[in-house]
N, C-alpha and C positions, 0 to 999 in steps of 0.2 A: 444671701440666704439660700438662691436656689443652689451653688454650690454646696452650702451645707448639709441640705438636705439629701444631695446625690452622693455624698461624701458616704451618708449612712448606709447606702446598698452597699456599698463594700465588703466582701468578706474575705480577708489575707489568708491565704490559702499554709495549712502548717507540715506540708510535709511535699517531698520532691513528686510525691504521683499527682500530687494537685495542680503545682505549677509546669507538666506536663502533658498537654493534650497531644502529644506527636501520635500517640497509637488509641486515641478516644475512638473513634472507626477506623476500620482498615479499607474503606470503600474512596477508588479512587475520585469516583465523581463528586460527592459531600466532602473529600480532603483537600479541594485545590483553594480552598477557601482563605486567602493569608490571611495570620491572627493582629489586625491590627485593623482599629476603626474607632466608633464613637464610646470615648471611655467609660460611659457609662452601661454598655454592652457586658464588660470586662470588670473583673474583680481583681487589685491592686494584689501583688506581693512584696508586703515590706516597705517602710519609708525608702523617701528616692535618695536621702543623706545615707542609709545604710551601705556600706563601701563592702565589695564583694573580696574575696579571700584570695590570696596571690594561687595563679594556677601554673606554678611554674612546677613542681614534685607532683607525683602521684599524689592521689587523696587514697590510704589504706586505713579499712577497720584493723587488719592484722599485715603479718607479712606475704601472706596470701591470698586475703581475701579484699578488692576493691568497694569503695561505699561511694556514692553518689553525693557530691557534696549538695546543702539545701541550698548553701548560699549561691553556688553558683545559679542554681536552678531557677531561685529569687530572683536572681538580678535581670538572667536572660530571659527572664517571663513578663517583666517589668518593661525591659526593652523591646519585646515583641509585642505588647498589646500598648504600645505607642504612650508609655508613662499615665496609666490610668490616674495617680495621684499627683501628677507634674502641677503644679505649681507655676506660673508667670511671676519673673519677677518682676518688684513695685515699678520700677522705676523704669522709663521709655525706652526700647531696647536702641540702640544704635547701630547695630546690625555688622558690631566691628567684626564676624565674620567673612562675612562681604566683602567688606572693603578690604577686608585684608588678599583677598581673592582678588579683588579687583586690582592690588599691589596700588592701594593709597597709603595704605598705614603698615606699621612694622610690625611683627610678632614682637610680644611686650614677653621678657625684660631685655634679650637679646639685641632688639631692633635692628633685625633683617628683611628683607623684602621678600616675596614669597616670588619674584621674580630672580630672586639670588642662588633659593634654594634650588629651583630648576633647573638654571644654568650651570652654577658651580658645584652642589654638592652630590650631584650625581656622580657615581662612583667614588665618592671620596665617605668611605666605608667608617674608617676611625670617627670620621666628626656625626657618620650617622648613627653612629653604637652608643657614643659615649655624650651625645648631648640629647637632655631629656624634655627641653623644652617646646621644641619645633613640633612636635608630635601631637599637641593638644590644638596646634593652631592649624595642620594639613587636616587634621581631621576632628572637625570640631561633633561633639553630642551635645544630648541635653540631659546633662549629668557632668558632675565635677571631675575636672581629673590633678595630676599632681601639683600644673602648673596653673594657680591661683590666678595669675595675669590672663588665661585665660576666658572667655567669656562664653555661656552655654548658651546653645541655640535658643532659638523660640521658635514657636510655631509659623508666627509670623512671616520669619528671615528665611527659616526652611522653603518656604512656599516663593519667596524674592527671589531666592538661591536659585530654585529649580527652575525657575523663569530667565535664570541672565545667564547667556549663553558664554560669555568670556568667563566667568567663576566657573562654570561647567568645564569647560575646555583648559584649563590649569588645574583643575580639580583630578581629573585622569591624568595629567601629566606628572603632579604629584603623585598619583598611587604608582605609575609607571616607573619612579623613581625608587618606591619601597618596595615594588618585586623587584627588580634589579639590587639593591640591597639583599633581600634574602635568596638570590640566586633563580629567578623566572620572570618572565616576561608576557605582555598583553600579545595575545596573537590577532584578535581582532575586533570588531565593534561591537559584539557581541557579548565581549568579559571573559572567551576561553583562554585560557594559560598554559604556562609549558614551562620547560627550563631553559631556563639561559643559559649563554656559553659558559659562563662562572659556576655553574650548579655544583661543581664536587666541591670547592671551594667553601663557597655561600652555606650549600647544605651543613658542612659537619661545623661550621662555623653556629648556624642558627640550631643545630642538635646541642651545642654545646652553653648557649647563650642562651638560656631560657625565659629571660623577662620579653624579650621580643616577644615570644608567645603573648603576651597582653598587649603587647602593640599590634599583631594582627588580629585580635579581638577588636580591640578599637575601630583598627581600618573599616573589619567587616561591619561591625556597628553603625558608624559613617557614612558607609555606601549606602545601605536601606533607609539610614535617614536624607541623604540629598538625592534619589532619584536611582540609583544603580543596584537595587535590588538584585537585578538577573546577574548580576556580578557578581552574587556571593558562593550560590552552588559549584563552579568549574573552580574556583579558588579551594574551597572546603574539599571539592573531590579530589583537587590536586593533593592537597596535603595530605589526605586519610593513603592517598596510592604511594605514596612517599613515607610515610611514618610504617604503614603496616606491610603495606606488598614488596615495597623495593627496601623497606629498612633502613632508609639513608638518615631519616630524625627519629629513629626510635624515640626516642624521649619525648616528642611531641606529639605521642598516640591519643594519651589521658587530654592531654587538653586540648585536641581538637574534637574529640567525640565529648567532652564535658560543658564546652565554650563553644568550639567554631561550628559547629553541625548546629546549636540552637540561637544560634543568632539570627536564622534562614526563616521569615516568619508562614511560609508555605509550608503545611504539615505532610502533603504529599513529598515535594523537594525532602524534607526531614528522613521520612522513610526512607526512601529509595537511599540514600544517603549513609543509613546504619544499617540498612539491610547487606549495600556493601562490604559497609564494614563488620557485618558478622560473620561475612563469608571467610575473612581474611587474620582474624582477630585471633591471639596464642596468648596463653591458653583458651581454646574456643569457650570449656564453663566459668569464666570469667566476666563472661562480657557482659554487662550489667543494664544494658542503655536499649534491649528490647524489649518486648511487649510482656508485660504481665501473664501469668500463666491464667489459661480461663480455668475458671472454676463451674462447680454445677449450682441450678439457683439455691439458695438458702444454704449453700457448704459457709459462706462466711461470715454470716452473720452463729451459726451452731459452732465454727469454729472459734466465734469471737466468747459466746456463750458458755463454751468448755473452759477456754484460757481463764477467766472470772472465774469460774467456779473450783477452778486447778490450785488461784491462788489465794481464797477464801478456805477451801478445805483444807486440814491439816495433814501434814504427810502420814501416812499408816505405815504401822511397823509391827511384822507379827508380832502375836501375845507369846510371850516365853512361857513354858511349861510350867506348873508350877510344880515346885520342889517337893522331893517327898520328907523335909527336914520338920518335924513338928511344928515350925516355927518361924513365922517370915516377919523378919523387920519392915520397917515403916522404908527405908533407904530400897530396902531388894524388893520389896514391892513394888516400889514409883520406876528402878530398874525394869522388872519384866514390862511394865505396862508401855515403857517407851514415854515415862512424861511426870504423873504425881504431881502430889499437894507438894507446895515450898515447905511444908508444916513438919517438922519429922515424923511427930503423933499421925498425924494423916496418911490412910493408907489405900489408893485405888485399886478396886479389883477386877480383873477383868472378866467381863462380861462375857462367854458362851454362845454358840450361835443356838445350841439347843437345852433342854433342861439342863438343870442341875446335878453334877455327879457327884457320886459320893466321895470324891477328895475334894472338890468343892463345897461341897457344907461341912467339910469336916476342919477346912480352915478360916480364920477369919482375922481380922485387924488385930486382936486383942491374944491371938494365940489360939492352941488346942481348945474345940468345945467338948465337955461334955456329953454324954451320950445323952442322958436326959435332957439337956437342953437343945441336943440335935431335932429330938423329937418331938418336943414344944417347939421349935420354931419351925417345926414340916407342918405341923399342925394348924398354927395359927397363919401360915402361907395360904395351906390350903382353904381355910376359914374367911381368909378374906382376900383369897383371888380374883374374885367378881366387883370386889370396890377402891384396891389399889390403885386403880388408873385415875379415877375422878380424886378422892379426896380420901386418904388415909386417916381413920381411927385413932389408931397407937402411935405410939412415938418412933421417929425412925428417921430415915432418909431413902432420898429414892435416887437408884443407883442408873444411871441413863449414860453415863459418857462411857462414851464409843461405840455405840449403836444408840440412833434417835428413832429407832421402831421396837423398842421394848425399853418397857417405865416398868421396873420390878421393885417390889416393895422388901425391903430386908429388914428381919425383924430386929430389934433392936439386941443386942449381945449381953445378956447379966452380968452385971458386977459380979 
């Protein structure tokens, strides 16, 4: 019950600035604060079965214009505030993580030993490209990934995990394995990286190969969840210096600034992060992933205030002159006015910003008036201009569309 109850503070955030708090203050002392704690702090984005969007192309609203995808935003918001809606499953976890770390058990379906993949499959590139299985067991989350035989963390195993030092110690020896894969290497205890001897190799290999790119989402997902947080920043700065400055993975620009920069759950690391990369980024007005422009108080809630009212009023369209032909159809009528009754008989007239002129009362719905009836109807205007606005005497209609600050009474037209 008490889950359920905490279930209901939840509020699924509906748009990418919600599930981004990287630029909520620019103060570095209030930013070093990582986004990950007691879920009930934090507000969910999105069920954890929602599967986020392959980030392998550009995400574009046009051919010019980039848009910030929400799902990505979801998913990596979900992940940094440490599965606010995660779910234990029922059943006793068995911690085949672990063990598999600890090289007791095989990666299932394969059944390989996680001591096999260290020794042999290093540098043997083919079987690391093209086999998709291995990957959900070196780096296990707590979230589903392709390979169903896999088993997702728990919080529990996480906390086992980071306690047993042999799973740790095969744990970097596997990631050492997939920088070498994409052409860089561990420099030292620390988690700084560089390029390997294979870099021009590796690189235009990994520019070219772009589902990797969700393999090193993964990776970096992995490391903040088993303890190697401080390992993701020099990894993310490698790539952004390689994608933008040096140009060797162009294509890997979008999805390290959309994926791998917000997987880092330190909002300060964050910044400093895209601030580099703004410096670097072509076309500069492009770049979509910094800070909101400040506005002055109350401009956005007046601006949200005009939008509303922009698309409730109807669009104006001057009044057309009216013609000096004896004689306006019910059609050239509803013409000038920009609109008219669906009625054909029906004829709208437009209403004047000042009196009445005399090509004005000299026309009407029904054709030429009269003279004498001109001046019967100035007459009885004038008679009852003082009671028109409350409640009309004679028969008539009161003529109001297109200005709602004059209610004019018209007199009625003799047969």
């Amino acid at each position: 019950m008490g889950n359920l109850m905490g279930s209901l503070r939840y509020k699924e955030p509906s748009t990418v600035e919600e599930c981004d708090s990287t630029w909520e203050t620019d103060s570095d002392d209030s930013s070093s604060i990582p986004e990950t704690g007691n879920p009930g702090d934090f507000s969910p984005c999105g069920d954890q079965d929602t599967p986020a969007p392959p980030q392998c192309a550009d995400t574009r609203e046009s051919s010019s214009k980039l848009k910030r995808s929400f799902y990505a935003a979801k998913d990596l918001y979900k992940y940094r505030h440490s599965y606010p809606n995660y779910k234990e499953p029922r059943q006793p976890s068995e911690y085949r993580n672990l063990r598999f770390y600890l090289n007791k058990i095989p990666l299932v379906p394969d059944g390989i030993y996680v001591e096999e993949i260290l020794n042999k499959w290093k540098g043997d590139y083919e079987k690391l490209e093209h086999n998709h299985t291995y990957i959900q067991w070196l780096f296990p989350l707590r979230e589903q990934g392709l390979n169903f035989y896999a088993q997702e963390l728990t919080q529990d195993e996480i906390k086992e995990f980071q306690t047993t030092r042999e799973a740790k110690r095969r744990f970097l020896l596997a990631y050492t394995v997939m920088l070498d894969f994409f052409g860089m290497k561990l420099l030292d205890k620390n988690g700084n990286v560089g390029r390997a001897a294979n870099w021009q190799d590796r690189f235009q290999h990994l520019n070219e190969s772009q589902h990797n790119y969700l393999r090193i989402t993964r990776i970096l997902k992995s490391l903040g969840e088993l303890g190697f947080e401080s390992f993701k920043p020099p990894l993310v700065r490698l790539l952004l210096e390689e994608s933008l400055l040096e140009e060797t993975v162009p294509n890997m620009k979008h999805s390290a600034l959309e994926y791998f920069v917000y997987t880092i759950r330190d909002r300060k690391e964050r910044r400093a992060l895209l601030r580099f990369a703004q410096l670097h980024y072509r076309p500069a007005e492009q770049f979509i992933w910094g800070p909101l422009k400040k506005r002055k108080p109350g401009a956005r809630t007046s601006s949200a205030l005009e939008k509303n009212a922009a698309k409730s009023r109807p669009a104006k369209e001057p009044a057309a002159k009216i013609p000096s032909s004896p004689r306006v159809s019910g059609d050239d009528a509803g013409k000038a006015e920009g609109g008219g009754s669906d009625k054909p008989e029906e004829v709208n007239r437009a209403i004047p910003d000042g009196p009445p002129t005399q090509t004005e009362e000299k026309y009407s719905s029904k054709g030429e008036r009269d003279p004498k009836d001109s001046k019967t109807a100035a007459e009885n205007k004038a008679k009852h201009a003082g009671s028109c606005k409350t409640k009309p005497q004679h028969e008539g209609k009161i003529e109001s569309k297109g200005r709602n600050d004059r209610n004019e009474y018209i007199d009625p037209i003799p047969v």
